[in-house]
Backbone of each chain as nested JSON, in Angstrom:
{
  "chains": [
    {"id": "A", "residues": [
      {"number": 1, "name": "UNK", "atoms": {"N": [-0.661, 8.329, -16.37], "CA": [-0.207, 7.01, -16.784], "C": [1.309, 7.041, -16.985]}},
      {"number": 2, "name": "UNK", "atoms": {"N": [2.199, 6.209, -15.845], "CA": [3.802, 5.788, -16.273], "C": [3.864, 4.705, -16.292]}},
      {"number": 3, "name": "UNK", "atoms": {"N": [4.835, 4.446, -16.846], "CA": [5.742, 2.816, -17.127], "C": [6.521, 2.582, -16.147]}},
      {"number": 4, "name": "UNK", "atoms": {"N": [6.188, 1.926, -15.184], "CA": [7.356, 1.237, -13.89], "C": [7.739, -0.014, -14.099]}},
      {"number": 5, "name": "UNK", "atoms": {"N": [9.169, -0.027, -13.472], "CA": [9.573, -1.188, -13.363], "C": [9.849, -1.431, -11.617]}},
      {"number": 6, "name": "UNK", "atoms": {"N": [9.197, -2.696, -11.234], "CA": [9.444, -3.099, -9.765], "C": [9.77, -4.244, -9.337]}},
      {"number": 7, "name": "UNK", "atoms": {"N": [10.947, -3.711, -8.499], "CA": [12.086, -4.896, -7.733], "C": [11.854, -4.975, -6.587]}},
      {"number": 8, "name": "UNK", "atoms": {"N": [10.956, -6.267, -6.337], "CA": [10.454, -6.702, -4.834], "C": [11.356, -7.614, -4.282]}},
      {"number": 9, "name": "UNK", "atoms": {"N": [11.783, -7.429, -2.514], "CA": [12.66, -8.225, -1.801], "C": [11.917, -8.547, -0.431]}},
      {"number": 10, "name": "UNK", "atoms": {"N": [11.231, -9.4, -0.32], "CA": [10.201, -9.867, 0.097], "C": [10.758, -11.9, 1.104]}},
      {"number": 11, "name": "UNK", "atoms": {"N": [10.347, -11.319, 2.241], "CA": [10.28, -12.731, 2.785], "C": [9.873, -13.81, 1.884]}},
      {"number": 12, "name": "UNK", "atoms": {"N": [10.509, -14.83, 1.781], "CA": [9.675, -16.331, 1.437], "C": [8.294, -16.196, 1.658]}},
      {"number": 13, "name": "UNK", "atoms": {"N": [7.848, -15.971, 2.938], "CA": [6.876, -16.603, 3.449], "C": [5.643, -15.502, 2.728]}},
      {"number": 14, "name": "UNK", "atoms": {"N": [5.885, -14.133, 2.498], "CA": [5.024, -13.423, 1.212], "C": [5.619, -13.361, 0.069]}},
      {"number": 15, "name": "UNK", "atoms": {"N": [5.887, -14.01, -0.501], "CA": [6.679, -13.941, -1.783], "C": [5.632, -14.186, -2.865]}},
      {"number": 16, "name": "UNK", "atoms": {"N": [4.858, -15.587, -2.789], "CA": [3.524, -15.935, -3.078], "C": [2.402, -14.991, -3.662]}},
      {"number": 17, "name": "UNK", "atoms": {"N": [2.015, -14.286, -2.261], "CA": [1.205, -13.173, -1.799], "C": [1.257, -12.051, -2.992]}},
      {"number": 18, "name": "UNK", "atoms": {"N": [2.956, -11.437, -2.811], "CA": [3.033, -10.137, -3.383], "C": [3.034, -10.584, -4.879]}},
      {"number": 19, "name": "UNK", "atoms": {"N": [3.578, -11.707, -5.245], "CA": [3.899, -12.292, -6.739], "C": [2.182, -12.537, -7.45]}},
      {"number": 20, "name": "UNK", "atoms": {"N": [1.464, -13.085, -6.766], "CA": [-0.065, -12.785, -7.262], "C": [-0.752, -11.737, -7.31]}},
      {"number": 21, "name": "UNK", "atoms": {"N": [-0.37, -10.594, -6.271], "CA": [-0.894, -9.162, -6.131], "C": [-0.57, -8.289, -7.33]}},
      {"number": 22, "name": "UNK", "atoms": {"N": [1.13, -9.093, -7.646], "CA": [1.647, -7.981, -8.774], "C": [1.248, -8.207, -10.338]}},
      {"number": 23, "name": "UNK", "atoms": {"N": [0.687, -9.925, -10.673], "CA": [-0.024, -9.898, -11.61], "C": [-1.061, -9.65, -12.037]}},
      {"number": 24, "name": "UNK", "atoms": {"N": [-1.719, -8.877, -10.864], "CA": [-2.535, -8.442, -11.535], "C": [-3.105, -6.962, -11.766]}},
      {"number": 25, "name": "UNK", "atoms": {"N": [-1.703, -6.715, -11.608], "CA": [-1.468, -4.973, -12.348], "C": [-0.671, -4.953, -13.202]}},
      {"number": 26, "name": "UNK", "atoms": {"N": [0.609, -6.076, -13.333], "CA": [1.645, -5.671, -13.883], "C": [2.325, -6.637, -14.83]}},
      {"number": 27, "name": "UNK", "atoms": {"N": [3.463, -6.562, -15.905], "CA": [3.697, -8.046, -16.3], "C": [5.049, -8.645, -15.775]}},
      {"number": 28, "name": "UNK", "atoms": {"N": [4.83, -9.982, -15.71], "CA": [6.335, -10.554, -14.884], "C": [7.257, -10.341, -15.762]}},
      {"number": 29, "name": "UNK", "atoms": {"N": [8.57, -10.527, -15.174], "CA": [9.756, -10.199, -16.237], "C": [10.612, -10.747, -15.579]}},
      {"number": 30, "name": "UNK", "atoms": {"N": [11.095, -11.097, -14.48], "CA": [12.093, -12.264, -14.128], "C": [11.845, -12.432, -12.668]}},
      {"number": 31, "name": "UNK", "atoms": {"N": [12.462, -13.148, -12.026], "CA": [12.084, -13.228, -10.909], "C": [11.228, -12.639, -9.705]}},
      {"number": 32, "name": "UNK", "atoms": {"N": [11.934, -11.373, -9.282], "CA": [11.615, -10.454, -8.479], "C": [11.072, -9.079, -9.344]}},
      {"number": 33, "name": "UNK", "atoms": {"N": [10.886, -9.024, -10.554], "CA": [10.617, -8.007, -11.458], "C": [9.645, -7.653, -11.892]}},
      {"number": 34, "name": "UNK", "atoms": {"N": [8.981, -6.642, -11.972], "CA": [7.633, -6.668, -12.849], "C": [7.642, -5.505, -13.566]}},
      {"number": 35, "name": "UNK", "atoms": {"N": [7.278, -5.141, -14.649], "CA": [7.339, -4.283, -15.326], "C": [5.562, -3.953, -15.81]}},
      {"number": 36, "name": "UNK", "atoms": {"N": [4.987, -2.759, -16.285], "CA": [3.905, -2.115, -16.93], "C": [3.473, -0.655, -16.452]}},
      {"number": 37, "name": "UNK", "atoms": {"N": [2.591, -0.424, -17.388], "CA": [1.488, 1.286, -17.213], "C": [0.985, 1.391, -15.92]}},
      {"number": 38, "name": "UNK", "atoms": {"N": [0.66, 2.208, -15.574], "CA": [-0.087, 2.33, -14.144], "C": [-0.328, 3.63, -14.299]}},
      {"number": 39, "name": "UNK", "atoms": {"N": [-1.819, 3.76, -14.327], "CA": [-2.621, 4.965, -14.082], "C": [-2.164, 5.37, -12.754]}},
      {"number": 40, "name": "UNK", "atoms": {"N": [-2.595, 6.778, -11.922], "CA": [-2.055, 7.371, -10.839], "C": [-2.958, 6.313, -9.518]}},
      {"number": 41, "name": "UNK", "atoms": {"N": [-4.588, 6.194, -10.126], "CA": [-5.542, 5.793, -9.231], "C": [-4.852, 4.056, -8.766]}},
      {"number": 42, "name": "UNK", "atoms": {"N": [-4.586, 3.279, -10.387], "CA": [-3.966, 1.845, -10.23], "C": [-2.547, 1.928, -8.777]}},
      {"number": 43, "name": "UNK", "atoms": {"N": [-1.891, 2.894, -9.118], "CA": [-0.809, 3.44, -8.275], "C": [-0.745, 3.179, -7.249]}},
      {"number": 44, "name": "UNK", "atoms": {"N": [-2.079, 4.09, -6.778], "CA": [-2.546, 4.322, -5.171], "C": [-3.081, 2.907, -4.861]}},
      {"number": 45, "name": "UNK", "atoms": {"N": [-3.648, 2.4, -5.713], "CA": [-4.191, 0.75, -5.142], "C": [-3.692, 0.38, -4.685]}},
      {"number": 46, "name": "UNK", "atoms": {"N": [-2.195, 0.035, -5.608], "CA": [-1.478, -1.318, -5.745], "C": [-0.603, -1.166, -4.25]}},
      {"number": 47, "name": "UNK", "atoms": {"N": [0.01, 0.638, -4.562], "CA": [0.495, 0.595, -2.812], "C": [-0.311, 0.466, -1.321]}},
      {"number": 48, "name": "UNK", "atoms": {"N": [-1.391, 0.39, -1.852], "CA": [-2.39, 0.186, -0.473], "C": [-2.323, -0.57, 0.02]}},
      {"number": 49, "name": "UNK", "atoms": {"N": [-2.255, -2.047, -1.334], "CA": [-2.616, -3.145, -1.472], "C": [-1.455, -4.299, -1.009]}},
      {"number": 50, "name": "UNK", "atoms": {"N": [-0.287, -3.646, -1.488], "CA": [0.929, -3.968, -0.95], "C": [1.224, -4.12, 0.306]}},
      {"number": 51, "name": "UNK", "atoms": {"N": [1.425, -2.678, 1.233], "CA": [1.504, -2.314, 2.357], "C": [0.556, -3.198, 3.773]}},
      {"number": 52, "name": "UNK", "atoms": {"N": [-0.832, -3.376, 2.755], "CA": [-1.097, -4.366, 3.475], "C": [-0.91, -6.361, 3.815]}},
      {"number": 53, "name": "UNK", "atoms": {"N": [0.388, -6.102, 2.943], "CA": [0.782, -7.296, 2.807], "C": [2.103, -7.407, 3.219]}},
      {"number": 54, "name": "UNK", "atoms": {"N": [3.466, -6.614, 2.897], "CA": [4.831, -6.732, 3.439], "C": [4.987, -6.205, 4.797]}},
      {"number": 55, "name": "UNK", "atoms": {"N": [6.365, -6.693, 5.106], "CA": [6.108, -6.358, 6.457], "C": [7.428, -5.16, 6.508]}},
      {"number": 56, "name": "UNK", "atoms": {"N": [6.524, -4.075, 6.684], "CA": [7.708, -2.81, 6.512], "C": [9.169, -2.696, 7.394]}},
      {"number": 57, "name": "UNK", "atoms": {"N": [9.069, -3.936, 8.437], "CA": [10.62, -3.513, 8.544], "C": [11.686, -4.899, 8.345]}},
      {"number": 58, "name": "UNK", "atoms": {"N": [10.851, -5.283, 7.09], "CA": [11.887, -6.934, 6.428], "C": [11.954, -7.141, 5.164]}},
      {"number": 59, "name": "UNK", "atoms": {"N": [10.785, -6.211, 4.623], "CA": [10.516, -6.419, 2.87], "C": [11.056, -4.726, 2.217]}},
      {"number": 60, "name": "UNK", "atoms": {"N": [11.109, -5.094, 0.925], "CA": [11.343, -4.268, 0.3], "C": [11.186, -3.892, -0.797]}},
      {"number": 61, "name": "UNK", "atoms": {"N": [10.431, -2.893, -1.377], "CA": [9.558, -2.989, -2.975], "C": [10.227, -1.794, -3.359]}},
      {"number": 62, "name": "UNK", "atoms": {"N": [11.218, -1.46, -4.708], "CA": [11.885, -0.314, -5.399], "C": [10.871, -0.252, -6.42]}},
      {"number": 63, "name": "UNK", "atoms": {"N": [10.305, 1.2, -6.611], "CA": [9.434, 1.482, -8.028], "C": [10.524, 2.155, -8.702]}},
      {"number": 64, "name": "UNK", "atoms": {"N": [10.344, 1.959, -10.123], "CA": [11.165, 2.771, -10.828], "C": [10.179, 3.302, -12.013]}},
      {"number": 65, "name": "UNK", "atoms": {"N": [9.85, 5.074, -11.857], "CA": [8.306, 5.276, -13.06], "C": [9.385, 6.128, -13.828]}},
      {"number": 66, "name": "UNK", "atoms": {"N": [8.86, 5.918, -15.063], "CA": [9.102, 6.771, -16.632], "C": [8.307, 7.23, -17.116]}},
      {"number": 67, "name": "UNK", "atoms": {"N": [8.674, 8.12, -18.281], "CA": [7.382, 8.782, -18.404], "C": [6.65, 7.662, -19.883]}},
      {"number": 68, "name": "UNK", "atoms": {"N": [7.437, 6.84, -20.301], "CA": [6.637, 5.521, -20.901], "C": [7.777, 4.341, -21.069]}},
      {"number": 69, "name": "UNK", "atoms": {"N": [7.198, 3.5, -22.167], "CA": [8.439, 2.578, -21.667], "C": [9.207, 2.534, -23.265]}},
      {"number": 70, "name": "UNK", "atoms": {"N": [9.314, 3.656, -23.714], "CA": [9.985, 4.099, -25.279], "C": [11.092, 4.748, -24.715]}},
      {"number": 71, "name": "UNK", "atoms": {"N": [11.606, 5.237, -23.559], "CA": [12.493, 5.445, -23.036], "C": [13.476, 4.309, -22.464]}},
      {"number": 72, "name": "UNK", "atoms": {"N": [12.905, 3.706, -22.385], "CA": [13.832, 2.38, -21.815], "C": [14.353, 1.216, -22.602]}},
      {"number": 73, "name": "UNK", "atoms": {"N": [15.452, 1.17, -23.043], "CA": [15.81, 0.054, -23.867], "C": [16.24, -1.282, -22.824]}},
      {"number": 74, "name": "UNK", "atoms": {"N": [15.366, -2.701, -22.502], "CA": [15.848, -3.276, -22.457], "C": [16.22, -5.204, -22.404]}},
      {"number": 75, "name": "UNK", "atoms": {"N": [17.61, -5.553, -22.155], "CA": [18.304, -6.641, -22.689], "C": [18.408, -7.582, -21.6]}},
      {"number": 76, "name": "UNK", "atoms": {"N": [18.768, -8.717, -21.54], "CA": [19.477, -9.501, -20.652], "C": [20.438, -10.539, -21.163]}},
      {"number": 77, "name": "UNK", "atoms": {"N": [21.407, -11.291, -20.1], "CA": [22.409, -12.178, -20.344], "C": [21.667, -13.392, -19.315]}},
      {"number": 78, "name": "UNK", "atoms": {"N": [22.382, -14.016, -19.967], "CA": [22.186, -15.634, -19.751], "C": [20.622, -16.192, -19.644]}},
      {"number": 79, "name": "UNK", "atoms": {"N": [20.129, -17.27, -18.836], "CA": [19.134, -17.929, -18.806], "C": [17.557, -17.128, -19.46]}},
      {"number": 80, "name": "UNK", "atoms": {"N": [17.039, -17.369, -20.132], "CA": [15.457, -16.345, -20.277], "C": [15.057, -16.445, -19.36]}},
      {"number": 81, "name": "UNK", "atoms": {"N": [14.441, -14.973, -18.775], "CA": [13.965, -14.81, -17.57], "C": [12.338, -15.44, -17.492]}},
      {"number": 82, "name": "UNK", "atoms": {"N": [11.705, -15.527, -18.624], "CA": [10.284, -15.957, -18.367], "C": [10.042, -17.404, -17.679]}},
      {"number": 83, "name": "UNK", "atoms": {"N": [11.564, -18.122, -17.891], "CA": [11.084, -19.933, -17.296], "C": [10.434, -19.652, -15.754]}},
      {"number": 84, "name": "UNK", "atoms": {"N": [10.801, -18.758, -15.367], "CA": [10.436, -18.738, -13.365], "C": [9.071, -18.708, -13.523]}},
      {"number": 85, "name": "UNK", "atoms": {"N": [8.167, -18.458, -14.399], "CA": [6.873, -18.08, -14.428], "C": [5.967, -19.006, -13.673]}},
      {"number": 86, "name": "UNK", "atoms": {"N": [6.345, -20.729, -14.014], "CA": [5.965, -21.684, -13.339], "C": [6.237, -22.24, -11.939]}},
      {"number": 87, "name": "UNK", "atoms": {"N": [6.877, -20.949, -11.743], "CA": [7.427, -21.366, -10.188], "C": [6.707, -21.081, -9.334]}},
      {"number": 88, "name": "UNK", "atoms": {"N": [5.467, -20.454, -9.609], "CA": [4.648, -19.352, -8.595], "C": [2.879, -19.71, -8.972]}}
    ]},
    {"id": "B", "residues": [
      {"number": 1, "name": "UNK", "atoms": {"N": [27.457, 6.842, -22.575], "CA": [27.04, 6.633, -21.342], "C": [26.171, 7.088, -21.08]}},
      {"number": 2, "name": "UNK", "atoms": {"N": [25.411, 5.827, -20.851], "CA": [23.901, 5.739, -20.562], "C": [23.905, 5.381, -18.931]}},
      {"number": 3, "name": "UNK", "atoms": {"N": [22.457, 5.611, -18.625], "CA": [22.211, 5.399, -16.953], "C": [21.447, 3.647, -17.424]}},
      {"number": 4, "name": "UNK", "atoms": {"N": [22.151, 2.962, -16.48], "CA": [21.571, 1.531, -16.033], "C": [20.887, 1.078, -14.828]}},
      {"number": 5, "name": "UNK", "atoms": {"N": [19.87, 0.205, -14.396], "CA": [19.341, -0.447, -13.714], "C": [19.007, -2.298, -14.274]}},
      {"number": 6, "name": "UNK", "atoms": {"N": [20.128, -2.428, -13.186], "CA": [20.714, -4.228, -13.448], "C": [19.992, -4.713, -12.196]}},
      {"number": 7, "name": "UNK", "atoms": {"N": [18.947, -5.484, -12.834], "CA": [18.447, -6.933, -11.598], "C": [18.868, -8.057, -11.702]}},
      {"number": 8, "name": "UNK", "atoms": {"N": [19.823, -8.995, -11.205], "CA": [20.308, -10.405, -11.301], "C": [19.273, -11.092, -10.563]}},
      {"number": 9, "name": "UNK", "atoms": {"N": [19.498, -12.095, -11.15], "CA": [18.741, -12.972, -10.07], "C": [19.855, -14.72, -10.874]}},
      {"number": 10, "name": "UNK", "atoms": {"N": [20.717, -14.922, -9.526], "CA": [21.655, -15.953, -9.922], "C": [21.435, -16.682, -8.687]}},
      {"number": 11, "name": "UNK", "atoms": {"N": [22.191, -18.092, -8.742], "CA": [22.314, -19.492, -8.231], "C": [23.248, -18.534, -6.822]}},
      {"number": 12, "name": "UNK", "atoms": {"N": [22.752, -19.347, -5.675], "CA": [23.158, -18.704, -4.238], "C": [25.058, -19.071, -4.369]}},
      {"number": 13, "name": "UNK", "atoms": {"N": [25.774, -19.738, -5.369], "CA": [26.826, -20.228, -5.408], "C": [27.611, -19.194, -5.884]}},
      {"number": 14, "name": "UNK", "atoms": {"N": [27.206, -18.33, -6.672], "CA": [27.701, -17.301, -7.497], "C": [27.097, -15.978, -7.122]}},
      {"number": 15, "name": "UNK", "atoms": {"N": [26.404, -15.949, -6.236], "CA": [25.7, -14.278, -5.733], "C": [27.01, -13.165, -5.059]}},
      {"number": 16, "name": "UNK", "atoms": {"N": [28.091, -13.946, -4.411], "CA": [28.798, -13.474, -3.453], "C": [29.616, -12.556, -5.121]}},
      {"number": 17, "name": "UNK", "atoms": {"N": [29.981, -13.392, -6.154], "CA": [31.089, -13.15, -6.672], "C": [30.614, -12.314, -7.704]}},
      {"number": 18, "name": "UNK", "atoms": {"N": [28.932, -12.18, -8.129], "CA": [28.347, -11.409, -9.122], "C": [28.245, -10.17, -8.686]}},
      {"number": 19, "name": "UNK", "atoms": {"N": [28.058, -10.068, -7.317], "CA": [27.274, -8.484, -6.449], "C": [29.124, -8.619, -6.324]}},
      {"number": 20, "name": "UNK", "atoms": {"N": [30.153, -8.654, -6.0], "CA": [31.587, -7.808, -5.764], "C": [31.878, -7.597, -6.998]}},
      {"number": 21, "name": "UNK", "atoms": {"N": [31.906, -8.323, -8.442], "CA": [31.438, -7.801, -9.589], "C": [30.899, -6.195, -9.855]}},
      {"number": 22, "name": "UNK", "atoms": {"N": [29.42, -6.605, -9.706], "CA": [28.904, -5.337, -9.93], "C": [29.199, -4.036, -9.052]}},
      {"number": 23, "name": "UNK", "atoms": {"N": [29.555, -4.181, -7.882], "CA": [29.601, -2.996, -7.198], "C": [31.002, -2.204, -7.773]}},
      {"number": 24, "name": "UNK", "atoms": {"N": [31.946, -2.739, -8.376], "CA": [33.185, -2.033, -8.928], "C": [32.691, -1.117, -10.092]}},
      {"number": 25, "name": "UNK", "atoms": {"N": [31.524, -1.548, -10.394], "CA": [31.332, -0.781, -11.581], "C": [29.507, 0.309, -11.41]}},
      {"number": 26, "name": "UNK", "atoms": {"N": [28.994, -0.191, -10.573], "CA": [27.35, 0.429, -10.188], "C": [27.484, 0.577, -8.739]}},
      {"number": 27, "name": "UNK", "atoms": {"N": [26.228, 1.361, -8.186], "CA": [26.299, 1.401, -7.026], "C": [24.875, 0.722, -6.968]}},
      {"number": 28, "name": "UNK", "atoms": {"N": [25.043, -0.207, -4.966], "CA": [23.975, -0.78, -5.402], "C": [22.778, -0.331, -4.712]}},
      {"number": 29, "name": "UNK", "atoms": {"N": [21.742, -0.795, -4.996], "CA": [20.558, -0.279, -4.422], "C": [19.44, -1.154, -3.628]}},
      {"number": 30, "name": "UNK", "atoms": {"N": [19.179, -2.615, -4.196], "CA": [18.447, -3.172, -3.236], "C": [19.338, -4.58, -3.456]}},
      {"number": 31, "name": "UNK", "atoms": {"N": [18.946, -5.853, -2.462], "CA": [19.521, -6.838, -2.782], "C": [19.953, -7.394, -4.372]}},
      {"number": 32, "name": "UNK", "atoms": {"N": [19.256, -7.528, -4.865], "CA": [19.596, -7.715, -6.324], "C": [19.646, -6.611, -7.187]}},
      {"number": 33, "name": "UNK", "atoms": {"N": [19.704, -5.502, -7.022], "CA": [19.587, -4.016, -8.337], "C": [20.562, -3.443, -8.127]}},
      {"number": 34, "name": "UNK", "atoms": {"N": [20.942, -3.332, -9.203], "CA": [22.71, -1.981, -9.182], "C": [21.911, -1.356, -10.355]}},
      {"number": 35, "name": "UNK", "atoms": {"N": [22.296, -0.032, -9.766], "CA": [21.759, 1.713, -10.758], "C": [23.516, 1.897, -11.105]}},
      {"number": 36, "name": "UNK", "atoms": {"N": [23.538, 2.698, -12.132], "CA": [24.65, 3.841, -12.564], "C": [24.913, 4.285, -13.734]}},
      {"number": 37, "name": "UNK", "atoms": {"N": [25.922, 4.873, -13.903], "CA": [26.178, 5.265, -15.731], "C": [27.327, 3.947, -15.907]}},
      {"number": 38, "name": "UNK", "atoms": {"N": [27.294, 3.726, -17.087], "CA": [28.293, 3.184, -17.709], "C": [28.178, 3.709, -19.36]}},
      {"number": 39, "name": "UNK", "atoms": {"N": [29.946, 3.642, -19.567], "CA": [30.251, 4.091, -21.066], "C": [30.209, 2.861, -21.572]}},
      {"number": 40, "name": "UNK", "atoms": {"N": [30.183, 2.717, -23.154], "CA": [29.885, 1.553, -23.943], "C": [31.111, 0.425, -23.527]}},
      {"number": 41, "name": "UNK", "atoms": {"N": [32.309, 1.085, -23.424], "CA": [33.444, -0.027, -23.294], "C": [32.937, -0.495, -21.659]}},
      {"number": 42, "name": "UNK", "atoms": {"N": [32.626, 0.184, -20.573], "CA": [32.609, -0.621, -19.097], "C": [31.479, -1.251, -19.477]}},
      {"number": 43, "name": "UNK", "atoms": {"N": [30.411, -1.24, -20.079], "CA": [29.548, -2.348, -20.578], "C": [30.244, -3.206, -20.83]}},
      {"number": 44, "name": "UNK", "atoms": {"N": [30.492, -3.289, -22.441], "CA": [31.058, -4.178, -22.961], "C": [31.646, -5.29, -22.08]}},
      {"number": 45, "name": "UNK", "atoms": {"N": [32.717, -4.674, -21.554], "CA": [33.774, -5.144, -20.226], "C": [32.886, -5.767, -19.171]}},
      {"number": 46, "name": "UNK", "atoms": {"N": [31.891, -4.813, -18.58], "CA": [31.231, -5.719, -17.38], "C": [30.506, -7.027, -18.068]}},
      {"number": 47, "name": "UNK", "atoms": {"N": [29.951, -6.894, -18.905], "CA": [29.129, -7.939, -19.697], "C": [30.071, -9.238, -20.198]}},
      {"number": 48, "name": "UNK", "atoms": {"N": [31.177, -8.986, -20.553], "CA": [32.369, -9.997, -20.596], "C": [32.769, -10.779, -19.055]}},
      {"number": 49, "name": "UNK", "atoms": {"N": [32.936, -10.118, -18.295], "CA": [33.05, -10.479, -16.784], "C": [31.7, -10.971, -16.615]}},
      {"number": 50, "name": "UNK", "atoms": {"N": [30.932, -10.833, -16.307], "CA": [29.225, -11.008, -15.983], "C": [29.568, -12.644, -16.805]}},
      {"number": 51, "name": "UNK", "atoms": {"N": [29.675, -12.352, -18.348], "CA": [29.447, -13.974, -18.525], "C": [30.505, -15.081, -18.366]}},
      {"number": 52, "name": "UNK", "atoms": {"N": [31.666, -14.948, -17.871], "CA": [32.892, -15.173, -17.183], "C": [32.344, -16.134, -16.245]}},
      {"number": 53, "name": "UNK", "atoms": {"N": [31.555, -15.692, -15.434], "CA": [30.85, -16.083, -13.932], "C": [29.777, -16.715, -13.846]}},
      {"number": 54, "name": "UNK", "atoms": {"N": [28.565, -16.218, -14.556], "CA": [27.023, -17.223, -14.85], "C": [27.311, -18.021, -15.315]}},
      {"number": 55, "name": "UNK", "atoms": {"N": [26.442, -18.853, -14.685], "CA": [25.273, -19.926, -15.359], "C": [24.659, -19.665, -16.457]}},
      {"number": 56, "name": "UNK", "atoms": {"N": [25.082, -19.908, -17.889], "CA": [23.722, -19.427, -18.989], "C": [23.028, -19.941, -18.741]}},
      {"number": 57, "name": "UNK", "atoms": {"N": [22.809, -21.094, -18.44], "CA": [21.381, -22.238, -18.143], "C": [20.783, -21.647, -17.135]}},
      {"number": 58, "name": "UNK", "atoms": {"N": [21.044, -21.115, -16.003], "CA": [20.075, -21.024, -14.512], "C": [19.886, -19.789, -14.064]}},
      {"number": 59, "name": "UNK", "atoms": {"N": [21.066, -18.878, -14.276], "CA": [21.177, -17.187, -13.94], "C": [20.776, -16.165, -14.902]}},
      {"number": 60, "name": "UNK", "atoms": {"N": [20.409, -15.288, -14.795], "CA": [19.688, -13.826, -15.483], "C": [19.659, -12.99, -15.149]}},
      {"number": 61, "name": "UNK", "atoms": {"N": [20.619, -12.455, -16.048], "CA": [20.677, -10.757, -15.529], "C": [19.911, -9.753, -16.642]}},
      {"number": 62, "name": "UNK", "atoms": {"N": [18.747, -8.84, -15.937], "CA": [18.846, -8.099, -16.928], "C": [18.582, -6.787, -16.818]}},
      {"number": 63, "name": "UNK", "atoms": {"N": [19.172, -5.963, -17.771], "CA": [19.621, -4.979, -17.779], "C": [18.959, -3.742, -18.585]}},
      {"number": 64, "name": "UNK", "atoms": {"N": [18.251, -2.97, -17.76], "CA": [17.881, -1.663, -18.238], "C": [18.514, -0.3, -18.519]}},
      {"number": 65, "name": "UNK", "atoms": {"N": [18.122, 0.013, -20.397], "CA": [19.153, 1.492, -19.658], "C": [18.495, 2.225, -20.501]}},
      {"number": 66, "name": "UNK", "atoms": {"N": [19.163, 3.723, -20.196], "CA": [18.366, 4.862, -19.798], "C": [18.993, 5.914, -20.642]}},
      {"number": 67, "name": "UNK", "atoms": {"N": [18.903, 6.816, -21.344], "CA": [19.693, 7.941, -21.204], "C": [20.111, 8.494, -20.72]}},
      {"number": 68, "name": "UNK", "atoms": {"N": [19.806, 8.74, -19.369], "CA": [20.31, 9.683, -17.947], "C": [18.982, 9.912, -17.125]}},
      {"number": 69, "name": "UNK", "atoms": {"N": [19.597, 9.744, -16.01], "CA": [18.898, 9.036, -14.484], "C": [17.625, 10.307, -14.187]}},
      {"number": 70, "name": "UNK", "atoms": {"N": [18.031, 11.425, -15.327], "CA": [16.87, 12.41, -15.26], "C": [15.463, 11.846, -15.668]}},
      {"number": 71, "name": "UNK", "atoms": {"N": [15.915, 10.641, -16.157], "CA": [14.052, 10.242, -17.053], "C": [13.471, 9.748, -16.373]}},
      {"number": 72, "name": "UNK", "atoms": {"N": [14.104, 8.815, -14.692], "CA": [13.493, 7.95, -14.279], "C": [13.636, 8.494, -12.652]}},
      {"number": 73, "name": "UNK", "atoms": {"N": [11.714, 8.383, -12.626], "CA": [12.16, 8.392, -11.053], "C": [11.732, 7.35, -9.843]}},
      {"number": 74, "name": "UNK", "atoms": {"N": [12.802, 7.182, -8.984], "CA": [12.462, 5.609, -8.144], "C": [12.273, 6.14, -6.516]}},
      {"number": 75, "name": "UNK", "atoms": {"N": [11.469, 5.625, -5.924], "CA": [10.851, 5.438, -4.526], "C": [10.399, 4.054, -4.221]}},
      {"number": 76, "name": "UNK", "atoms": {"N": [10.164, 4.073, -2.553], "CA": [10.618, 2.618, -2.579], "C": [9.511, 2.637, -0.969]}},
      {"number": 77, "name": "UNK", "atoms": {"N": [8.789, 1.326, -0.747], "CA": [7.986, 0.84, 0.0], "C": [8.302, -0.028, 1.094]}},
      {"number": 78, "name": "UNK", "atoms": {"N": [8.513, -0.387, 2.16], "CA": [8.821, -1.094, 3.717], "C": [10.447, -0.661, 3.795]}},
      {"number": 79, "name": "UNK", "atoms": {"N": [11.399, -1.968, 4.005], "CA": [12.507, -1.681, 4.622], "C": [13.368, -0.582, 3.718]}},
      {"number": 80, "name": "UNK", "atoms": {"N": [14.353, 0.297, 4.137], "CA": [15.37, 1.099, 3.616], "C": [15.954, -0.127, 3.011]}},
      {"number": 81, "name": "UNK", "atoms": {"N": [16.034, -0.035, 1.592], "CA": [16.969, -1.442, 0.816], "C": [18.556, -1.674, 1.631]}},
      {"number": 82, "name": "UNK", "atoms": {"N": [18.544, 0.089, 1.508], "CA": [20.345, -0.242, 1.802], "C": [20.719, -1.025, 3.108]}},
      {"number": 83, "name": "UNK", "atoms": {"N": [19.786, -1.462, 3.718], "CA": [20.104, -2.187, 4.973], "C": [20.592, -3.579, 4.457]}},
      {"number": 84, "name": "UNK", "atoms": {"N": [20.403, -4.132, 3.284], "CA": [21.666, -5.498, 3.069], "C": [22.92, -5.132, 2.878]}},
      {"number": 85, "name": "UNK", "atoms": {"N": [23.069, -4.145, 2.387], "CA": [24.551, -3.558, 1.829], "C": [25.307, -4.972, 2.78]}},
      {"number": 86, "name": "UNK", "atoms": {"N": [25.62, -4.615, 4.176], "CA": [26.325, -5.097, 5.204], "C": [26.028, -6.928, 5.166]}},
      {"number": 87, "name": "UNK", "atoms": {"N": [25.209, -7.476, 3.972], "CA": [24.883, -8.515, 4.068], "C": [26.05, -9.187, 3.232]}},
      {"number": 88, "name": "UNK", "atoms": {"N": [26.783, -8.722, 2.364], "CA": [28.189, -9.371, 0.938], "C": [29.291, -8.504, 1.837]}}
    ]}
  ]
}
């Protein structure tokens, strides 16, 4: 079990797709962001699950794992990121 | 100096002038994410510049940090990110 944070760059046209795929492993956090735990097995899903959805030579998904999320302090500037929530 | 991971997500009017911003001070990594160290004053400083430029109402940046880039480890799924670099 780690704490990732993931920055998806994703066509319009799956943006939808991957933004519903990712709630339901992970929690939103601003736009393109998702942050939570992920067991090793959730892991292997979610990239299965992914892969069968972006198109590997236009999209782009950065994982970033820790070993929890007590290591990570963090902040933001300007607008709260949660308003996008209704956008999707 | 702590290790950072900055996701913006700003108004297409101000993207050009936020990402030449950030790259003086992070290096970047996918369309919207800049990784690096910064000491408390180039914070301070970038975060003064940063709100110089946003939108508080519409733009959000936010900002993760780290103790050092040893805690966190990132891999990444379809396109090589760095292929926008050449896009600002």
């Amino acid at each position: 079990m780690r704490y990732y944070i993931l920055v998806y760059d994703v066509n319009e046209k799956r943006v939808v797709k991957v933004h519903r795929l990712l709630r339901r492993y992970l929690q939103w956090r601003q736009r393109s962001v998702f942050e939570g735990y992920l067991a090793d097995e959730e892991l292997g899903e979610l990239l299965r699950r992914l892969d069968s959805i972006i198109d590997e030579s236009e999209d782009s998904v950065v994982f970033y794992s820790l070993p929890s999320d007590k290591v990570v302090h963090s902040f933001h500037i300007g607008a709260p990121p949660d308003r996008f929530e209704n956008v999707l």
